[in-house]
Structures are given as structure tokens and as C-alpha cells.
C-alpha positions as CSV (number, residue, x, y, z in Angstrom):
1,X,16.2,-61.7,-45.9
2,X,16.9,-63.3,-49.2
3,X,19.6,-62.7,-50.8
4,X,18.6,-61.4,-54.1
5,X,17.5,-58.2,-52.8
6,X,17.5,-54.5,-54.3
7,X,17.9,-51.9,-52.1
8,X,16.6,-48.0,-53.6
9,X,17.1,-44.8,-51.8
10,X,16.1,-41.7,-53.3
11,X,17.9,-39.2,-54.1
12,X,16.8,-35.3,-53.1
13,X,16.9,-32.2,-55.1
14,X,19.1,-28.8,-55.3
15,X,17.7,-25.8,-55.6
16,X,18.7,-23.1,-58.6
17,X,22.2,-21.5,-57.3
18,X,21.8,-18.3,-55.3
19,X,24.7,-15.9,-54.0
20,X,25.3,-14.9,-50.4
21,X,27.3,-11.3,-49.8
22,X,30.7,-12.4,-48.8
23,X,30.8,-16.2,-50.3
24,X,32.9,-16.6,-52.7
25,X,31.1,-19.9,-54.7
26,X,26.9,-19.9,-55.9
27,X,25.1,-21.9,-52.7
28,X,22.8,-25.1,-53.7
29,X,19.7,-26.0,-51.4
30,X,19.4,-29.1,-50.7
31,X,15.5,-30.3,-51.0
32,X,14.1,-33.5,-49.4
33,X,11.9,-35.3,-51.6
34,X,10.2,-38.8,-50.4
35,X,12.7,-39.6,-48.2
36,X,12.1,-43.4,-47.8
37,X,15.1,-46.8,-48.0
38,X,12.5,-49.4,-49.9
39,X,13.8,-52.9,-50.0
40,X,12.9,-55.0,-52.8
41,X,13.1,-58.9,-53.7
42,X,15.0,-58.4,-57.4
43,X,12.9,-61.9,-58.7
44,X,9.4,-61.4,-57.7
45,X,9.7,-57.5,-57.6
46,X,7.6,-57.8,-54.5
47,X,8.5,-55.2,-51.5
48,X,10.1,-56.7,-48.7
49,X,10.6,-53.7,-46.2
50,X,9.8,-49.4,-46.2
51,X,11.8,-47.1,-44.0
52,X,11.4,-43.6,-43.5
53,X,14.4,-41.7,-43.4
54,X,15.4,-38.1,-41.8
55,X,16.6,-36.9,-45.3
56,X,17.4,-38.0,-48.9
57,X,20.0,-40.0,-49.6
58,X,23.4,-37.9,-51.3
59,X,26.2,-40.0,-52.1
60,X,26.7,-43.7,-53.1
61,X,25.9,-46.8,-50.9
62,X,28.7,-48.9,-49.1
63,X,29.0,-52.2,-47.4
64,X,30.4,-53.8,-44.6
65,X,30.5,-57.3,-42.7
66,X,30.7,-56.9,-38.7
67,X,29.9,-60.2,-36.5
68,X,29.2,-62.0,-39.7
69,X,26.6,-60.0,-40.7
70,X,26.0,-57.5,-43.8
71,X,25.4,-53.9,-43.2
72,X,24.6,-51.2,-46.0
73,X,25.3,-47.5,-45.1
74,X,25.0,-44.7,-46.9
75,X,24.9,-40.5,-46.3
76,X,22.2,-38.7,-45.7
77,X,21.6,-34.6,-45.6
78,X,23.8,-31.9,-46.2
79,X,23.1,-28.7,-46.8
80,X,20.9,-27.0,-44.9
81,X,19.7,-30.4,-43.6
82,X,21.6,-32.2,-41.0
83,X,24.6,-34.9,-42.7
84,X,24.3,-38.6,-41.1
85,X,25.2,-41.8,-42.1
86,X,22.5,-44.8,-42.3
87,X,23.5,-48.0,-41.3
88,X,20.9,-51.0,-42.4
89,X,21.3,-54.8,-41.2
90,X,20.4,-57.3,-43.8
């Protein structure tokens, strides 16, 4: 992969606040929408690589080297929706 890349995940969407009997905070829903990791070459703008993901993207992206190799991870879920972490090779 080259190494001017840009990687984009999106970002879902909360709901209006509601209130639950007995919870003392309003509750945000967590919405999925388009949840895809697109991988793009930053000169040409061309798309190198689409990946469908189990839910939108919620917090900021990290990186890692392990073996020599680069990683990206980043959260997923929360919510209602279940919370992972995705972990991508470059």
C-alpha cells in the first residue's frame, strides 16, 4: 500500500436525548449511518480499498507497529450497538 494514503471512517449519529424512569442523566441513541473504512491514495484521490464495518466509527483513530508492520485501530459501537475495536493492517 503506498504510503500516502488517507484513511476515512464515518462517523454515526445520536438520537434527540430521551429520559428513562430511574436514570438519572438524558440517554443518546446511537444511529449507524454508512458504516464503511474507505481507503484512499491522498495524490491521485483514487480509492484503494472499501470495507464494511459492523457499526460506525465513535472515537479517534490510533496506531501501532507489531512485527514491523503498521496497524490502525479505532472504536466502533456503543450504545445500543455492540463496542469493538478495529484493527486494519497497512
Amino acid at each position: 500500500m503506498p504510503k500516502t494514503v488517507m484513511i476515512v471512517v464515518q462517523m454515526g449519529y445520536h438520537g434527540p436525548p430521551r429520559f428513562e424512569p430511574g436514570a438519572n442523566v438524558p440517554i443518546r441513541d446511537l444511529y449507524n449511518l454508512d458504516p464503511h473504512l474507505w481507503v484512499y491514495d491522498k495524490i491521485s484521490g483514487e480509492m484503494l480499498a472499501e470495507m464494511e464495518l459492523p457499526a460506525n466509527a465513535t472515537g479517534a483513530p490510533m496506531t501501532y507497529m507489531a512485527a514491523g508492520k503498521q496497524f490502525i485501530v479505532f472504536p466502533v459501537g456503543g450504545g445500543a450497538l455492540v463496542e469493538e475495536l478495529i484493527a486494519v493492517g497497512l
